[in-house]
N, C-alpha and C positions, 0 to 999 in steps of 0.2 A: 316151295312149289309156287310158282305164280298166279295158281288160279283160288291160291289160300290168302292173297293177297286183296286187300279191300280196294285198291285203287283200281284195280283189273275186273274184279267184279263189277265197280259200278260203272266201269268199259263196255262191259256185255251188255249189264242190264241197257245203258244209253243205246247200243248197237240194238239190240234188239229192239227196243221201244221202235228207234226208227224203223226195221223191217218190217215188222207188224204194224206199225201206226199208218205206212207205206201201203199195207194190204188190202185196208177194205177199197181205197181208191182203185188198186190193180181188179177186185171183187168186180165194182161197177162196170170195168169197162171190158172184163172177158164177160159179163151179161150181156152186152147188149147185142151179141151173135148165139152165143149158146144159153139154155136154160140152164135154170141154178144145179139142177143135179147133173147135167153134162159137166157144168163149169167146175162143181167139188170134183167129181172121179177125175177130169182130167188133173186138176191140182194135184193130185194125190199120186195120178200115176207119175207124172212127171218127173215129183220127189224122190218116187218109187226106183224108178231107171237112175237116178241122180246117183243113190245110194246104196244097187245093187253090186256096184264091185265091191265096194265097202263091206258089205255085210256076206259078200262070196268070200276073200279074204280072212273076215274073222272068222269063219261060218267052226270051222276047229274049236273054238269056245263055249260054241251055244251049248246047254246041257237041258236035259227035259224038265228039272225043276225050276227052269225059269220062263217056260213057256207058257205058264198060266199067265204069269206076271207082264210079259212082254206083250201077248194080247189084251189084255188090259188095255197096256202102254198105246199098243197100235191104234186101236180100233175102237178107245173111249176117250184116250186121249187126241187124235189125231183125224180117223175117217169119219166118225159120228160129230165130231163139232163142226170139217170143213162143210160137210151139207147144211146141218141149223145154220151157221153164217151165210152162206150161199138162200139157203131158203128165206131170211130174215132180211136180208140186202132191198128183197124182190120189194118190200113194201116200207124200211124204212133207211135213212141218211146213212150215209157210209158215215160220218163223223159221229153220228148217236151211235152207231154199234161199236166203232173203237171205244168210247165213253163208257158202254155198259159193259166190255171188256173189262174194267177194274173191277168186276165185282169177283175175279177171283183168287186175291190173297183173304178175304172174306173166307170162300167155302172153302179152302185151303185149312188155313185156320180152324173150320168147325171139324171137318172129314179128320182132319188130325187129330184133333181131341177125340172124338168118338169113336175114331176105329182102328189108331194108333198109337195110344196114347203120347202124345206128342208136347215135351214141357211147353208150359206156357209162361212167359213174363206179362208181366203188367204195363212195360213197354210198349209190347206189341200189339196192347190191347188200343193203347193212346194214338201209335202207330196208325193200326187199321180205321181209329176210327177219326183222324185226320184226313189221313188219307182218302176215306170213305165221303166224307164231307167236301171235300174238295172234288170230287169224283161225280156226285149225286149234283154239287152245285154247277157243273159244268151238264150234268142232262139237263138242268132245269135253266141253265143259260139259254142250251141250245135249242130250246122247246119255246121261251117265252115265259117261259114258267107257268104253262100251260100241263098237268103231267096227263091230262084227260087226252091229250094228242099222240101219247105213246100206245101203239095199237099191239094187241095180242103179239106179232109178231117178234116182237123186242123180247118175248119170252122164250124162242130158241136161242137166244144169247144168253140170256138166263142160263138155262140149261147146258150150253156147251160150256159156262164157264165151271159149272161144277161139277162136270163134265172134265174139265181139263184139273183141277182140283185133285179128283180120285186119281188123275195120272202119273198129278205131280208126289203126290203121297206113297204111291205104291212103286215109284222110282227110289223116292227114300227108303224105304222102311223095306223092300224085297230085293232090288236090286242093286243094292250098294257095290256090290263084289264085280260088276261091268262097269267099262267108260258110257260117258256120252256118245261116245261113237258106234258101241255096241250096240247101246240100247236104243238108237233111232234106226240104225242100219238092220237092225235083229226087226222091230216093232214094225217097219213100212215093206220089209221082205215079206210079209201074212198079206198084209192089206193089198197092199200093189195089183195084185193076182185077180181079187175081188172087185176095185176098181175096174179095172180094163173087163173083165167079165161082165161088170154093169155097163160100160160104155155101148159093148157090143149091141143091149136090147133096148139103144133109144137111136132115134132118127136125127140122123147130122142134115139133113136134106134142107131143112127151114135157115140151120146155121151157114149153110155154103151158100146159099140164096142172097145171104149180105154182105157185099162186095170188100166192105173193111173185115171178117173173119181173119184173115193171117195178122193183122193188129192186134185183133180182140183174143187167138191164140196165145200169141207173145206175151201178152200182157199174163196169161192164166200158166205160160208156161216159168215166167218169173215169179210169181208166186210160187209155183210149185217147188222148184229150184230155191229160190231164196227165204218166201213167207214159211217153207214148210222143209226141208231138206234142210237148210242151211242154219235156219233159224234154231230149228229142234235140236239140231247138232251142239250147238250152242247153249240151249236153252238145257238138254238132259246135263251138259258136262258142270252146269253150274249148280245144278241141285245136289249133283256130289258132294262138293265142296261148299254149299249155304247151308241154310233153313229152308224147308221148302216154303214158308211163308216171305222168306227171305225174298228166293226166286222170281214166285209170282210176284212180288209187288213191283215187277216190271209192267205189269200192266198200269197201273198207277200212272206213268210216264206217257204211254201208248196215246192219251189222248192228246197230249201235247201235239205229238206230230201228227194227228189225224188232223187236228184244229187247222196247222199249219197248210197239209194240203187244201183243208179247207178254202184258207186264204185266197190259193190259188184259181180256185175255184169260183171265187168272188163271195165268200163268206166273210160276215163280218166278224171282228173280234172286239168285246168292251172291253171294260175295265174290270168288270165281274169275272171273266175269261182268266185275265191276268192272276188275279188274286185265289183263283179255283188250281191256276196251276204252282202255285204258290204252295199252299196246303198238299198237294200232291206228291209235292217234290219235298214237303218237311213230313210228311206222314212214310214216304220212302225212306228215309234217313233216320226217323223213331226205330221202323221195324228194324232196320238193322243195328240198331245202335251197341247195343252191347255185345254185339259181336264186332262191331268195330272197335270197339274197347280194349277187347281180348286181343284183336290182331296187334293192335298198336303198341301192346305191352309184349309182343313175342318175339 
C-alpha cells in the first residue's frame, strides 16, 4: 500500500508543512475584515460544506462507539485550536506562530506516554529533541533573542498545540478501524453545525464596511478548504499508517515555509535561520528512523 511507503509519507508530511506553513499568512489577511472569532467559525465552516458530501456518503459506517472519539477528533482537535490561532495572530507574527506550531510532536509524545501507553524509543527522544532545538532556535532568531517579547498570547498556541496532540493520539489508539476520510468527514459534520450557529450571534456590519472583505473572505475560505479540510484529510490518513509522533513532526517543517512567506513579506533570514532549519529537518528524520528501517527491509 503506498501510504506504508516512506518516500510518500515524507510527500505529505512536505505537502502539509507547505499548507499549514501557508496558513497563518492566509490568518493575517482574512483579519484584517473580520475578527478572529468570525475569521475561525468561518474557517471551519467552510471545511465543514467542503466535507459534507464526504461524510453523507459514509454516513452508513459511523457507529455510536466512535462518537465519543470523533468529537474529541472535531472539536479539540480542529474547532478549539482554529480560535486560539485566530485569537493569538491578533497580537503576535504569523511566522512566530507557525514556529511555536512545533511544539507538537512534544505533547504528542507526552499524551502518549501517559494516557496510552505509547512505546517509546531512545531515538525519538534524540529526534524530539533535535528537532525541538532547532525549533526554539528559530523563536529566538525571530525575537532577537529577546524571549521577554513573547507576550501571554503565544500561549494559545501552546495550548492548541496540545490541543491537537490529544487529537492526534486518540485517532491512533480509538479510531484505527476508519480512514482518514472518515474520521475528518465524521469529526467537522458535529462541528460545522456549531460554527455557523456561532456566526449567526456576531455582527458582519464592521466587516462589510471594508471595501477589500470578498479578498479577505477568499483568503479565509482557502484556508478553510485547504489549511483545514484538505489538510486534515491528509493529515488523519497519515497517522493510520505512522506513529503518531511520527505524524506530528510535520510540524517541525511548518516553520520553514512560514519563514519563507516571511521573506515575501520582507523578513529577513540569517544564517542562524539556516542552521535552525537544518536541525528541524535532521530531528524529523531521527523521529522516524527506525521505522524507516523497517520499511526499507519489507
Amino acid at each position: 500500500m503506498i501510504w506504508a511507503k516512506r518516500w510518500f509519507q515524507l510527500t505529505i508530511l512536505m505537502i502539509l508543512a507547505f499548507i499549514w506553513g501557508s496558513s497563518f499568512i492566509l490568518i493575517k489577511i482574512g483579519m484584517k475584515s473580520f475578527i478572529s472569532d468570525q475569521a475561525a467559525a468561518l474557517r471551519i465552516l467552510m471545511a465543514s460544506l467542503v466535507l459534507l458530501p464526504i461524510a453523507v456518503k459514509n454516513i452508513k459506517t459511523l457507529q455510536r462507539k466512535d462518537l465519543k472519539s470523533l468529537l474529541i477528533v472535531g472539536f479539540v482537535g480542529s474547532f478549539f485550536p482554529a480560535f486560539m490561532f485566530m485569537e493569538a495572530e491578533t497580537r503576535i507574527d504569523s511566522s512566530l506562530a507557525g514556529m511555536l506550531n512545533s511544539l507538537t510532536p512534544v505533547f504528542t509524545l507526552i499524551v502518549g506516554l501517559l494516557f496510552h501507553r505509547t512505546a517509546f524509543r531512545w531515538m525519538q527522544a534524540v529526534g524530539l529533541s533535535v528537532g525541538l532545538a532547532g525549533a526554539v532556535g528559530l523563536i529566538l532568531a525571530g525575537e532577537g533573542f529577546q524571549l521577554g517579547t513573547i507576550n501571554s498570547y503565544a500561549l494559545y498556541i501552546v495550548l492548541a498545540t496540545f490541543f491537537y496532540a490529544i487529537s492526534i493520539n486518540q485517532i491512533k489508539a480509538k479510531l484505527p478501524h476508519l480512514t482518514g476520510v472518515q474520521v475528518t468527514s465524521f469529526s467537522f459534520l458535529f462541528i460545522g453545525p456549531v460554527a455557523m450557529i456561532y456566526l449567526f450571534t456576531t455582527n458582519f456590519t464592521p466587516a462589510l464596511a471594508n471595501p477589500g472583505w470578498p479578498l479577505h473572505l477568499l483568503a479565509l475560505a482557502a484556508l478553510g478548504i485547504l489549511g483545514s479540510a484538505v489538510a486534515m484529510l491528509l493529515m488523519n490518513s497519515l497517522i493510520r499508517h505512522s506513529t503518531p509522533v511520527g505524524a506530528s513532526s510535520v510540524t517541525y517543517i511548518i516553520p520553514i515555509f512560514a519563514i519563507m512567506w516571511g521573506l515575501l513579506y520582507g523578513e529577513k533570514i540569517t544564517l542562524l535561520h539556516l542552521i535552525c532549519m537544518c536541525f528541524i529537518l535532521a530531528g524529523v528524520y531521527l523521529i522516524n528512523w527506525k521505522r524507516n528501517k523497517k520499511l526499507q527491509g519489507s
